[in-house]
C-alpha positions in Angstrom: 13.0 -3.0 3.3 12.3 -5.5 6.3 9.9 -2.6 7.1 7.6 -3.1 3.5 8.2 -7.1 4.0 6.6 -7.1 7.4 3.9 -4.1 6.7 2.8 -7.0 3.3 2.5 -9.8 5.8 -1.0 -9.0 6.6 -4.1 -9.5 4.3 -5.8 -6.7 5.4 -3.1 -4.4 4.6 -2.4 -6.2 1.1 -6.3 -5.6 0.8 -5.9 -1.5 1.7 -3.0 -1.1 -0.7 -5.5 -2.7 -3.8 -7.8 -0.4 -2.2 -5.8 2.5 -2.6 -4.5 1.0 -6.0 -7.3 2.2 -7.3 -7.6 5.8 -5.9 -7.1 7.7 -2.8 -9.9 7.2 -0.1 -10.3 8.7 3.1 -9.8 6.2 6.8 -14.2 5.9 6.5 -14.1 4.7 3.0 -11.2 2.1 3.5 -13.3 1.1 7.0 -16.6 0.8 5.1 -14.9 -1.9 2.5 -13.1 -3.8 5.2 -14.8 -5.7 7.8 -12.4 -4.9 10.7 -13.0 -2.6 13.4 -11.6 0.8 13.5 -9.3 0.8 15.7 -7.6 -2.1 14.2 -7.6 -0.6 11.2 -5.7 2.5 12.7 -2.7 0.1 13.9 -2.8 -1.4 10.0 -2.4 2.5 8.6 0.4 3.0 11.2 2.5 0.3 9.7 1.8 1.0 6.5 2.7 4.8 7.1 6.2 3.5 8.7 7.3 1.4 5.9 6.1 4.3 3.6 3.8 2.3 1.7 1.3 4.9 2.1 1.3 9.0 3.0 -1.5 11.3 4.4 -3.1 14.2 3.5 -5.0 15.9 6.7 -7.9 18.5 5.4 -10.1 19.4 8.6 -10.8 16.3 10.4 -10.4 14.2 7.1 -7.3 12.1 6.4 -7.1 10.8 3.0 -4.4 7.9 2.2 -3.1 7.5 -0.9 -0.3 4.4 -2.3 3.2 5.7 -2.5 4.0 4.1 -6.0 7.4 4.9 -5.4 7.7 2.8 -2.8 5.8 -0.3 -5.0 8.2 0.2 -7.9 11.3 0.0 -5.7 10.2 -3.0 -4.2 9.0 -4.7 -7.5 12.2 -3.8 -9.3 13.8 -5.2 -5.8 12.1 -8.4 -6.0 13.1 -9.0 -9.7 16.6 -8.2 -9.4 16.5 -10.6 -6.7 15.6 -13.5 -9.1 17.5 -12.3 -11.6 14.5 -11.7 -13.9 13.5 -8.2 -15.9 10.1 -7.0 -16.1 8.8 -7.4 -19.7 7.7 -4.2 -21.1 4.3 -3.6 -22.5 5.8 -3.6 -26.1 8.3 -6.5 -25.6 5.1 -8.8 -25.2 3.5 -7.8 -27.7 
């Protein structure tokens, strides 16, 4: 869990996992919507990858990224059990 806690710490990988919220993009789509240089952004997907925040899927020379929700939801349901608060349900607040 330290792992997703330090991987968060950064703005620019909070901004590539809203990115990715949104839909899978390749390593040149993420680069084109973040103003950091490539290589930098290559050290941000390696901690991402390592707290499994994100996977890979290689086709040819392409590497697409995509959010492993799994991940999210552990850590959301993590953080709420943590202050002792459950998440409302869509109908519950309604």
């Amino acid at each position: 869990m330290s792992d997703v806690f330090q991987a968060l710490s950064s703005p620019v990988r909070r901004e590539i996992l809203a990115l990715l919220k949104e839909k899978d993009m390749s390593a040149g789509e993420i680069s084109e919507q973040i103003d950091v240089a490539k290589s930098t952004l290559s050290g941000h997907f390696n901690v991402l990858k390592s707290a499994d925040l994100v996977f890979t899927v290689k086709q040819g020379t392409t590497i697409t990224y995509s959010l492993n929700t799994s991940v999210v939801e552990d850590l959301m349901s993590g953080l709420f059990n943590l202050f002792g608060k459950q998440p409302q349900s869509d109908k519950e607040s309604l």
